[in-house]
N, C-alpha and C positions, 0 to 999 in steps of 0.2 A: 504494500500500500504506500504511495507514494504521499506525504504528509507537507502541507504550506507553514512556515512557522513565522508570524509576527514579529516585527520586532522586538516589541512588548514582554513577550515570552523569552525571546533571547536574551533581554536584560536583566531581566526577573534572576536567572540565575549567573549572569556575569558580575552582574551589580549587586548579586547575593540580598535584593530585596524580600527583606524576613518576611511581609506582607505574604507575599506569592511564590516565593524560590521554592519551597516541596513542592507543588504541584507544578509548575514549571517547567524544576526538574528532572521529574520525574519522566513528562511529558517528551524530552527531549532527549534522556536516557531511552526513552526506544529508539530511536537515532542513530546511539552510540552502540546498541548490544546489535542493531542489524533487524531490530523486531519489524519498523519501518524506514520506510527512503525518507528522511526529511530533506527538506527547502529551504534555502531564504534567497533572498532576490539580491542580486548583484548590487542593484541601488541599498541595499541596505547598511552594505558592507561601512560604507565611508560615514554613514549619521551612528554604524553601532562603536564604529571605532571613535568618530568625534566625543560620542556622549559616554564611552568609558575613559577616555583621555581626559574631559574634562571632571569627573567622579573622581579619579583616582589619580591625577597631578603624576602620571609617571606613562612616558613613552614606550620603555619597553615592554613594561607589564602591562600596558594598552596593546602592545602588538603580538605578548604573547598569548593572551585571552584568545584577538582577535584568529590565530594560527590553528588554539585547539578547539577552537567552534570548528572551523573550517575542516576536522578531523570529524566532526560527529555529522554535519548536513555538508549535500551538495547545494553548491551557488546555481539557481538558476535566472537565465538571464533575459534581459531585455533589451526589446531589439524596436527598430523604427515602428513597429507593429503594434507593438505594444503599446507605445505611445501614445499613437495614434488611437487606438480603441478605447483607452483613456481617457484622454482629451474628450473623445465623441461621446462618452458614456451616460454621461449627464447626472454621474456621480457628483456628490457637494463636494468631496474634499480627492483631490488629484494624486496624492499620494496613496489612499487605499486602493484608488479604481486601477495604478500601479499594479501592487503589489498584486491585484486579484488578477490584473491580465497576466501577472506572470505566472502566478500557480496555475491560472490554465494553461500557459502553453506548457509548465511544466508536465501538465495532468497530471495534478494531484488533486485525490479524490475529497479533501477536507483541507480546511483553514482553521490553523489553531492561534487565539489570538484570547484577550483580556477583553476586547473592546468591542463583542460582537455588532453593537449598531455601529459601526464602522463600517461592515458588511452587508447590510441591509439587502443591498442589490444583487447579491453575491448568488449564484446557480449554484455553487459547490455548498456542500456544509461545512457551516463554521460551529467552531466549538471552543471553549473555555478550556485551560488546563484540564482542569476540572472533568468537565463532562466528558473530553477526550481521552484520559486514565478512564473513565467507565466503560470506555470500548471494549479494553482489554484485562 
């Protein structure tokens, strides 16, 4: 099952936010043991690294975070396509209607995110940490 992961979720356990980081991840430990394919979108890569660089005041430990995510999900990417299907979606905020063209082109069959009205629009299921551990 190929799996979309939010930001939100990825920071949850980089930025070890006590709030949300067990479910997370948990979430993201299927990832890592091979249970599922997780995702995150290329654009994501440079706002997950900006906002643990500015959290954690240290470059390196900003780029080694950023290395062993990159061990647990593949980067899936965006292309003029995506964009464009974006732009046209008549989603309110341009960065989710992003990230949902890419989990489709990645076909993945769910979005796991914190912020499900983010996804309103969304044809794939999205799901909360949360609800996503009750799949399995």
């Amino acid at each position: 099952m190929r799996v979309f992961y939010d930001s939100n979720v990825v920071l949850d356990l980089l930025l070890n936010r006590q709030q949300f980081v067990a479910d997370s991840s948990a979430a993201l430990k299927l990832s890592e043991t091979k249970v599922v394919k997780g995702y995150i979108s290329v654009v994501s890569i440079t706002d997950l690294f900006y906002l643990i660089r500015q959290n954690l005041k240290d470059v390196n430990q900003s780029i080694q975070k950023i290395q062993t995510l990159m061990e647990i999900v593949s980067i899936a990417k965006a292309d003029k396509k995506v964009a464009k299907a974006a732009l046209n979606s008549g989603w309110h905020d341009f960065e989710d209607a992003v990230q949902y063209y890419v989990a489709r082109k990645a076909h993945c069959k769910c979005i796991v995110t914190r912020n499900k009205k983010d996804y309103k629009q969304s044809t794939i299921p999205v799901y909360t940490p949360t609800e996503f551990l009750k799949l399995f």
